[in-house]
C-alpha positions in Angstrom: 44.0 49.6 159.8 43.6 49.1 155.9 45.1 46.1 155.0 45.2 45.5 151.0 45.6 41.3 150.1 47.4 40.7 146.5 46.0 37.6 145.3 48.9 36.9 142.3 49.0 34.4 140.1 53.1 33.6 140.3 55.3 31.7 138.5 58.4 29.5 139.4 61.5 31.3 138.9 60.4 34.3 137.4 61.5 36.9 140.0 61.5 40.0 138.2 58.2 39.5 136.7 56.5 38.3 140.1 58.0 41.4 141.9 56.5 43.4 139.0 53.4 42.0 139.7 54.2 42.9 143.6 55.0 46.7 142.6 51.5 46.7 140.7 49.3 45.6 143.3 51.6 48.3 145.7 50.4 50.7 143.1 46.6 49.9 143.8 46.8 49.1 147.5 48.4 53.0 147.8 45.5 54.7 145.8 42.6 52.6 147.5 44.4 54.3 150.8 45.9 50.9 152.6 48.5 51.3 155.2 50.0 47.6 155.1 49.9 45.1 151.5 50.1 41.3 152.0 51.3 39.0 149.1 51.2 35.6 149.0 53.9 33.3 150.5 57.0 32.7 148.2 55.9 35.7 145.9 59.3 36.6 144.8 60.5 32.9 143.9 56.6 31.4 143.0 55.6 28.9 144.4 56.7 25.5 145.1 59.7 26.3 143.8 60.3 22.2 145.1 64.4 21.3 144.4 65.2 24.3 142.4 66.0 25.3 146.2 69.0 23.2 146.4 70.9 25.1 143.2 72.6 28.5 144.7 71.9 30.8 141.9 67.9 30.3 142.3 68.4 31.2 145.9 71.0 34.0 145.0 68.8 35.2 142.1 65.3 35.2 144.4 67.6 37.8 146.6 69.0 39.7 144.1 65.9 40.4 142.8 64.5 41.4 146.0 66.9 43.9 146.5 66.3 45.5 143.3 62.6 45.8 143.9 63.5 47.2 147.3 65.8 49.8 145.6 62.8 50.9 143.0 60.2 53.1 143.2 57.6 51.8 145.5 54.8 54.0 147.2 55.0 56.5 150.1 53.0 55.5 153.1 52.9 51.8 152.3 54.3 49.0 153.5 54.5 45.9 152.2 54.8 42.0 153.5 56.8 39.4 150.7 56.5 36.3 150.8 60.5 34.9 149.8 63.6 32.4 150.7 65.9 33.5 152.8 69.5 32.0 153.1 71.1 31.4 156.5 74.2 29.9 157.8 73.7 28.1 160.7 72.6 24.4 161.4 70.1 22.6 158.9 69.2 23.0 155.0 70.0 26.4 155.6 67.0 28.1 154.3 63.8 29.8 155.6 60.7 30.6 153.6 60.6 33.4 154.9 58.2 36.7 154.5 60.1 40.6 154.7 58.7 43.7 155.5 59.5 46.6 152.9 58.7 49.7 154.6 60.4 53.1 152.8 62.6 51.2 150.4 64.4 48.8 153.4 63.9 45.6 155.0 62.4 46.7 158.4 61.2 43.2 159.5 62.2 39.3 158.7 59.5 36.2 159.6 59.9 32.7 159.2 57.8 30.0 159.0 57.2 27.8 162.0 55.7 24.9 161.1 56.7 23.2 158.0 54.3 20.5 156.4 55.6 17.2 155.4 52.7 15.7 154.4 50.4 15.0 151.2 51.7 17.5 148.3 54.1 19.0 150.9 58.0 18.3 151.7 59.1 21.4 153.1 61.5 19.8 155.6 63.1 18.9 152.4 64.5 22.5 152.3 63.8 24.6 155.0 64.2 24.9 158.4 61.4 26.3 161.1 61.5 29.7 162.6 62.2 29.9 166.6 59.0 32.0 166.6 56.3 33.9 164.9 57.5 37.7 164.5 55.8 40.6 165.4 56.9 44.0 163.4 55.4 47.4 164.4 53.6 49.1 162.2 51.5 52.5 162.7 51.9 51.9 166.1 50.1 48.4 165.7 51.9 45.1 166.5 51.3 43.2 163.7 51.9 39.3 164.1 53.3 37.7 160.9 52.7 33.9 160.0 53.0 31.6 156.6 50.1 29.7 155.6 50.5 26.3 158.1 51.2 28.6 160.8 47.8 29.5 161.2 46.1 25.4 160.6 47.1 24.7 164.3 44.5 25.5 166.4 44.5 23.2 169.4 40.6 24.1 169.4 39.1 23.9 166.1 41.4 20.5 165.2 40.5 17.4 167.4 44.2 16.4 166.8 46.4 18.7 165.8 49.5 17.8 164.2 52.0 19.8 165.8 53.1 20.4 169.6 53.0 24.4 169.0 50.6 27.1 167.4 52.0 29.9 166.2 48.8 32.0 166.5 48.6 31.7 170.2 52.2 32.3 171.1 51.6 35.7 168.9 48.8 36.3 171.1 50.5 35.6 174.2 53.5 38.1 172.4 51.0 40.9 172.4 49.8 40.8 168.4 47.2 43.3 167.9 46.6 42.1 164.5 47.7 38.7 162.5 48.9 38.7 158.9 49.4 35.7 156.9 51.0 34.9 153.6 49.4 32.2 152.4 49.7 29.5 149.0 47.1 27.3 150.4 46.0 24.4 147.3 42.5 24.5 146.5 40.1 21.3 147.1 36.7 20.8 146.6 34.9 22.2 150.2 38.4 23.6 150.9 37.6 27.4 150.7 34.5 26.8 153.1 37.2 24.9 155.3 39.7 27.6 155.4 37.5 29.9 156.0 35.8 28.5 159.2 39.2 27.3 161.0 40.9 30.6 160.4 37.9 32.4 161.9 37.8 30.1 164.7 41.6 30.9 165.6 41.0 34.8 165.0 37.8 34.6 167.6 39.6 32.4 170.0 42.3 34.4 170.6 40.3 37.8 169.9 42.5 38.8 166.4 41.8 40.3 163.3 43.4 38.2 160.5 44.8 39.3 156.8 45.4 36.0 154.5 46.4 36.6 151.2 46.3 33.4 149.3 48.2 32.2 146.1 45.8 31.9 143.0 46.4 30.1 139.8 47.9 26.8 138.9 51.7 25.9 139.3 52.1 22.6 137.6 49.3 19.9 139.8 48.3 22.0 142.4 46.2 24.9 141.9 45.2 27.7 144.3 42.2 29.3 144.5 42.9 33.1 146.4 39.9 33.5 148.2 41.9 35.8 150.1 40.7 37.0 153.9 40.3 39.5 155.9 38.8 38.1 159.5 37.4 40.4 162.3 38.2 39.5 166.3 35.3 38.2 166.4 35.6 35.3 163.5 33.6 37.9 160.8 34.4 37.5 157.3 34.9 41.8 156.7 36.2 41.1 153.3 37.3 37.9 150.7 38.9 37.6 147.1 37.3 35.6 144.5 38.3 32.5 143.5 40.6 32.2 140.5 41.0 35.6 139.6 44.2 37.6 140.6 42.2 40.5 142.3 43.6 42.9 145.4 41.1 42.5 147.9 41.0 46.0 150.6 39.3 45.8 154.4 39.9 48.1 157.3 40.3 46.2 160.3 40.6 46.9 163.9 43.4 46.0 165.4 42.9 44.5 169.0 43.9 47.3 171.8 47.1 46.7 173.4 47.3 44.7 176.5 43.8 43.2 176.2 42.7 39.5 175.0 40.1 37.2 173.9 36.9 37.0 176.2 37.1 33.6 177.7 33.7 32.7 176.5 34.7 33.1 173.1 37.2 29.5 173.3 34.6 28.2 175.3 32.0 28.4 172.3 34.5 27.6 169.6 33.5 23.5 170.3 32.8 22.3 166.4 35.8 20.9 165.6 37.3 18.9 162.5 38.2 15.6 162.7 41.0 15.6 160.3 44.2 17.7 160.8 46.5 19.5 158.5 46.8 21.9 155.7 46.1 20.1 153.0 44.2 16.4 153.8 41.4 18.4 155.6 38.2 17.3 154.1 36.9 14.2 151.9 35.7 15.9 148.4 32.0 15.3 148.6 29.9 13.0 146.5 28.9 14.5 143.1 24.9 14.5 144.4 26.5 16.3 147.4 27.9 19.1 145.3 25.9 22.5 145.1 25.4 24.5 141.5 28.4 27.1 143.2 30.6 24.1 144.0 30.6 22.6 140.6 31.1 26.1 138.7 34.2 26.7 141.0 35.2 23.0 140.4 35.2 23.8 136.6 36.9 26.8 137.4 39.8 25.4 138.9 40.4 23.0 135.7 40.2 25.5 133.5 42.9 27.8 135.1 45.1 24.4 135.8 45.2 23.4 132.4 45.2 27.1 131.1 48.4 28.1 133.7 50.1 24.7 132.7 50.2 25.5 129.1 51.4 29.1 129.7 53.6 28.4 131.8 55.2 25.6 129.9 55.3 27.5 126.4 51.5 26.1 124.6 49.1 28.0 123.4 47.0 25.3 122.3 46.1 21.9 122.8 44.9 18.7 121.2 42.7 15.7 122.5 41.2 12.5 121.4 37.5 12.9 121.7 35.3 9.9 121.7 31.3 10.7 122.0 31.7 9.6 125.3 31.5 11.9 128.8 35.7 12.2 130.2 36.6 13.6 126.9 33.6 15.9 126.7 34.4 17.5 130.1 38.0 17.9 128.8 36.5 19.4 125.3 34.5 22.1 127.6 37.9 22.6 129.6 39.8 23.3 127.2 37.5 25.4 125.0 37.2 27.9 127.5 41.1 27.4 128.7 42.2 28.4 125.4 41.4 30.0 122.7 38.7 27.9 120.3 40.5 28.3 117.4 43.5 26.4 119.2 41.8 23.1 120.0 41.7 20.5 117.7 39.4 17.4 118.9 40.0 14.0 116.9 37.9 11.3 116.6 39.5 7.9 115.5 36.9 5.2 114.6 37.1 1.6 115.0 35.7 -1.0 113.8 33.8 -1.0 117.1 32.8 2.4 117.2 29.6 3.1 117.6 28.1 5.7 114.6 26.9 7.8 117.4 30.1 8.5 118.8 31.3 10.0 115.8 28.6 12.2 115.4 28.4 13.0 119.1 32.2 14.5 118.7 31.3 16.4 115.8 28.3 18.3 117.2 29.9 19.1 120.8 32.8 20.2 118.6 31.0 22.2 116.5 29.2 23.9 119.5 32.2 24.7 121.1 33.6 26.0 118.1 36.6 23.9 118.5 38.6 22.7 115.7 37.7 18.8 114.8 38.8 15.7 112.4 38.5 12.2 111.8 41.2 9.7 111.6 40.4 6.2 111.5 42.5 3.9 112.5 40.8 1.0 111.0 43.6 0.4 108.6 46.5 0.6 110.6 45.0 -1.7 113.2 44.7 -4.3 110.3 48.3 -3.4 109.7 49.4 -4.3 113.3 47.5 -6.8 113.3 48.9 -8.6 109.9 52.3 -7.5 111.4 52.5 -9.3 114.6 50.1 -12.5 113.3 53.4 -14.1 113.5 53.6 -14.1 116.8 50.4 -14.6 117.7 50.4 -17.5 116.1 47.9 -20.1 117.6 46.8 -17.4 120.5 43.4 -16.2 121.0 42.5 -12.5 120.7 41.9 -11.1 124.2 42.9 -7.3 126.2 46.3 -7.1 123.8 44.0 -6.7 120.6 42.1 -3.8 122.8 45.3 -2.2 124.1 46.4 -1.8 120.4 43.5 0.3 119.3 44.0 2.8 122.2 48.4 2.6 121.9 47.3 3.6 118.0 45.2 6.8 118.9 48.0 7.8 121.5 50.9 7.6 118.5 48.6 9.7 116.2 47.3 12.2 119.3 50.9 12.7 120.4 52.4 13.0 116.1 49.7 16.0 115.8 51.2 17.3 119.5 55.2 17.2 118.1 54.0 18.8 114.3 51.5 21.1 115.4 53.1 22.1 118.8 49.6 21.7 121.0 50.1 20.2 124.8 48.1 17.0 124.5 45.3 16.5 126.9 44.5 13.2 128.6 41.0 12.8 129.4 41.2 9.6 131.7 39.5 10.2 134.9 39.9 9.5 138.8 38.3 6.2 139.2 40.1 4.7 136.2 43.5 5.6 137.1 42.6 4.2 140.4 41.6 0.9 139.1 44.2 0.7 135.8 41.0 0.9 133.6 43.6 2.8 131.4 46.3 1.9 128.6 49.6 2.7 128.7 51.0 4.6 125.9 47.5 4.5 124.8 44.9 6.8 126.4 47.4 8.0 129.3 49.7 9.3 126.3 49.6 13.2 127.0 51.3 16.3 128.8 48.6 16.7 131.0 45.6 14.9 133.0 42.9 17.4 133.2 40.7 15.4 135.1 42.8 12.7 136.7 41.4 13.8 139.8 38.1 13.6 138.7 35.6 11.0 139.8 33.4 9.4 136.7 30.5 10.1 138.8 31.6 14.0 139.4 32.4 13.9 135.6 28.6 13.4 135.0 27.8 15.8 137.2 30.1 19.0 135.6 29.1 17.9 132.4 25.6 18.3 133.1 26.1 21.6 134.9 28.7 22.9 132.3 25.5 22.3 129.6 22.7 23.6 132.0 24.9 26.7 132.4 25.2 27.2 129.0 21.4 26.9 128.8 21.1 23.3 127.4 21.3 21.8 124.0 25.7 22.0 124.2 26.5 18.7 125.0 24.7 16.2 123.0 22.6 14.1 125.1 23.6 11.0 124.6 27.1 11.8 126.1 25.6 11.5 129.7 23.0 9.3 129.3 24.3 6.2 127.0 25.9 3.8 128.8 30.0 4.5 129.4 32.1 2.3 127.2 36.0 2.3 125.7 34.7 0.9 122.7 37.7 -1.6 122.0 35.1 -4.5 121.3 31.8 -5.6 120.4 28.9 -4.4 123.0 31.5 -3.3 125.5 30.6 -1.5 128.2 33.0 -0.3 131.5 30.8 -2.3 133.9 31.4 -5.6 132.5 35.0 -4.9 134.3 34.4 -2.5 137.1 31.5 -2.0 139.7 28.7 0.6 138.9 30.4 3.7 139.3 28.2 4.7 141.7 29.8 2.4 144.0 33.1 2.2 143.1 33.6 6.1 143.5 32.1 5.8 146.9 34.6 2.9 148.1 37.7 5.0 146.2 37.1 8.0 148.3 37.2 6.5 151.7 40.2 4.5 150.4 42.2 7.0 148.5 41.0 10.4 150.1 40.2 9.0 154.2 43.0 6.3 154.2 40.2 3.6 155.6 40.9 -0.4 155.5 38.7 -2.6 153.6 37.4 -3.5 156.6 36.6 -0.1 157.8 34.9 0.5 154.7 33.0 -2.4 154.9 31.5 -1.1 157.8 30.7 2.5 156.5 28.9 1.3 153.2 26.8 -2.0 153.8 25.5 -2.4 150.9 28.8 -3.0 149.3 29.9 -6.6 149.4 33.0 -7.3 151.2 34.4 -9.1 148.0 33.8 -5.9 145.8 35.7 -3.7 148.6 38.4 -5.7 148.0 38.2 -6.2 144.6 38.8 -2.7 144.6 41.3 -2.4 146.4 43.2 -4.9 145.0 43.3 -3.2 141.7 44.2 0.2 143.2 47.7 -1.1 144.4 47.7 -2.9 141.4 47.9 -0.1 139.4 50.7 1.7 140.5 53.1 0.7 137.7 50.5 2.8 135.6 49.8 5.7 137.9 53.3 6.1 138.2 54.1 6.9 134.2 51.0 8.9 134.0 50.9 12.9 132.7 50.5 15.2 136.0 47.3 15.3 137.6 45.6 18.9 138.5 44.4 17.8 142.0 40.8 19.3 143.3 40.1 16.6 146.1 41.8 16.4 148.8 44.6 13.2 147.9 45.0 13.2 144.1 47.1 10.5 142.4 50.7 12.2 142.1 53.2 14.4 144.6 50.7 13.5 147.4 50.5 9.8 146.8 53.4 7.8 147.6 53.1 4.1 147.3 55.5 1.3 146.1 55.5 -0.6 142.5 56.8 -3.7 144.4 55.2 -4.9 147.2 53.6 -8.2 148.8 50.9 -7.0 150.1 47.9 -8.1 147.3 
């Protein structure tokens, strides 16, 4: 059977245009000869379309729409599988997310999704309610099995626990399925596509099924998706698979399992390597920036580009602005946003101190300049001495200590965000993983912004991209000195971020088994020896104290697997310390 996958970049609410989209790729599936086209999950309302699910008219608008693409002119000979909400009115939130098939201009077939992930980025119990079972729709005279995304991350096999008492994959087996299909908007993570890819091959060769994933691509506010769409032989062969980040229709012919055989029972028997961690989303701990291969990091600096690219469009820029210091976090924003946008709508500032080091400024100014970014100088020497003269007042008699250093970076954030309103550019944060984690950020000062392009970025991965960003560009880009000088805010004499924080080298390692694998100090401890028990904690201590901040920060595009927003839920107020 010739399956075509539509990897579409979606957006939330915008029905007509996403069907459009739908009736596009139809177009192309039909002339490359496929007999079946699978869209990603939600097409029809984007996705997550989050609370916008509890308003009527959004619901009553996704359906309307639906029926009008139905009632259009679609290809002969085609069939396609939409992903969409479907109202019901029975018991419970009284929605399904739900997938249709559109065969000849009608609705042969409804699926809904089974398993519904509460975890991490995902509420979906919040608004929908599971489906009694998988559906199978015939098709050709092939018994296609239809699932949505977490209906396939199940497998009793490849999962050492598994979160859920049923798997939707082998009750379609059991049904008779010759051939799975599933509508996927799986968020990306570093090591996630190599994940995905394994467990659903794994399910398709245990059970002895072909498998069609077509996967969501593009960013819809933090999370982004990556495509990588699939189509997986009965025997766990990758036949065919989309690109990441680029809305692409990916065609395979696959064979459809004869009807009334199964899987050889040797095949579960040698499906043994199995993941430790269960679930859609939290499956892997982002690796280590020296762990990271060339492909890894170009698809990591991918991903932030079409985040911060699909943010803006979606929410009405079409440029953007950012402090830049000389120093590496706003670099790797500078090189994200000169390829997100067009160079000619960035503007970089610089805005000197009295502490700022002369090389700084010239740093800015020739990784502007080589980016071909827009770029000026403000200093802010003078209306620090203003501030300062203003509040002497009350300072009388009190020493100079972090307020003094807090009022430099809340004077860079007013002038950053007074170019944002009068020159209508989305402000771009450029703090990065490991000081959100810690607070080693100032609020309404360098957290000021619409968005936190790397907020999910280690400092020790920052290196890393920056270095590969430059190497890719054959050298000579970014100015040396941005990796190699010691990191520094630059709010006082000979200040450097290590006379506050542990090397990053350690303090990244300790943030990802806390933040990413959920260990205890104590369980870290353990793992990394040559990290005293007193930094650990250190650590952690300044991670929960930190929330107040983390909490009013700009979104975070999330590449790891537990970024600091929607998936991170911990109290302000607490007594644990």
């Amino acid at each position: 059977m010739r399956i075509a996958l539509a990897q579409l970049d979606t957006t939330i609410g915008a029905f007509d245009r996403n069907l459009d989209a739908v009736r596009e790729a139809a177009r192309e599936a039909a002339e490359a000869g496929a007999h079946l086209l699978v869209v990603p999950e939600m097409a029809v309302t984007g996705y997550p379309p989050r609370d916008f699910l509890e308003h009527a008219r959004f619901v009553y608008e996704a359906h309307a729409a639906l029926e009008r693409f139905c009632a259009s002119s679609l290809p002969r000979g085609l069939a396609l599988l939409v992903g969409t909400v479907e109202a019901h009115a029975g018991e419970g939130a009284g929605l399904y997310n739900a997938a249709v098939l559109v065969d000849g201009g009608q609705i042969v077939a409804r699926a809904r999704k089974c398993l519904l992930p509460t975890y991490d980025v995902f509420d979906e119990a919040r608004w929908f309610d599971p489906g009694e079972a998988p559906a199978i729709a015939e098709l050709d005279g092939v018994r296609v099995g239809i699932t949505i995304c977490e209906d396939l991350w199940n497998d009793k096999i490849f999962w050492a626990r598994p979160r859920y008492p049923r798997d939707p994959m082998e009750e379609l087996d059991a049904a008779g399925a010759q051939l799975v299909a599933n509508l996927s908007a799986s968020p990306y993570a570093v090591g996630k596509p190599e994940l995905r890819r394994r467990m659903i091959a794994a399910a398709a060769a245990r059970h002895g099924l072909p498998v069609a994933m077509a996967n969501l691509v593009g960013g819809n506010d933090s999370l982004l998706f990556d495509g990588h769409s699939l189509a997986i032989d009965a025997q766990g062969r990758t036949v065919a698979e989309g690109n990441a980040f680029v809305e692409q229709i990916v065609v395979a012919d696959l064979e459809p399992r004869a009807r009334g055989s199964s899987a050889p029972a040797s095949v579960a028997v040698r499906q043994t390597r199995r993941s430790p961690v269960r679930g859609e989303a939290s499956a892997i701990l982002s690796p280590l920036a020296p762990e990271l291969d060339s492909a890894q990091l170009d698809e990591l600096h991918e991903a932030l580009v079409t985040g911060t690219r699909d943010y803006a469009r979606k929410t009405g820029f079409t440029g953007a602005v950012l402090g830049l210091s000389g120093g590496v976090d706003s670099a790797l924003v500078a090189l994200v946003a000169a390829k997100a946008f067009p160079p000619d709508r960035v503007t970089a500032v610089a805005m000197p101190s009295r502490y700022t080091a002369a090389m700084s400024n010239e740093d800015a100014a020739a990784l502007s300049h080589a980016l071909g970014i827009g770029f000026r100088s403000i200093p802010i020497e003078g209306p620090f001495g203003a501030m300062r003269a203003a509040l002497a007042p009350a300072f009388e008699g009190l020493a100079e200590d972090v307020t003094e250093e807090n009022l430099q970076a809340r004077l860079r954030g007013a002038i950053l965000m007074a170019l944002s309103n009068k020159l209508g550019l989305l402000l771009l944060t450029t703090g990065n993983k490991s000081e959100l984690a810690t607070g080693y950020c100032t609020l309404y000062g360098d957290m000021c912004g619409g968005l936190a392009v790397i907020g999910d970025v280690p400092k020790t991965l920052v290196y890393a991209l920056v270095r590969r960003v430059d190497a890719k560009a054959g050298g000579g880009l970014v100015p040396r000195r941005i990796v190699e000088r010691p990191p520094s805010a630059e709010l006082r004499e000979n200040q450097t971020d290590q006379d506050t924080l542990p090397p990053y080298e350690v303090l990244d390692r300790v943030l990802r088994r806390h933040v990413e694998a959920r260990e205890s100090a104590e369980d870290i401890a353990r793992a990394e020896a040559d990290v005293p028990r007193e930094t650990v904690d250190r650590i952690l201590r300044l991670v929960r104290c930190s929330e107040y901040k983390r909490r009013q920060a700009a979104p975070v595009l999330r590449v790891t697997p537990r970024a600091f927003g929607d998936g991170w839920r911990f109290p302000i107020a607490h007594a644990v310390r």
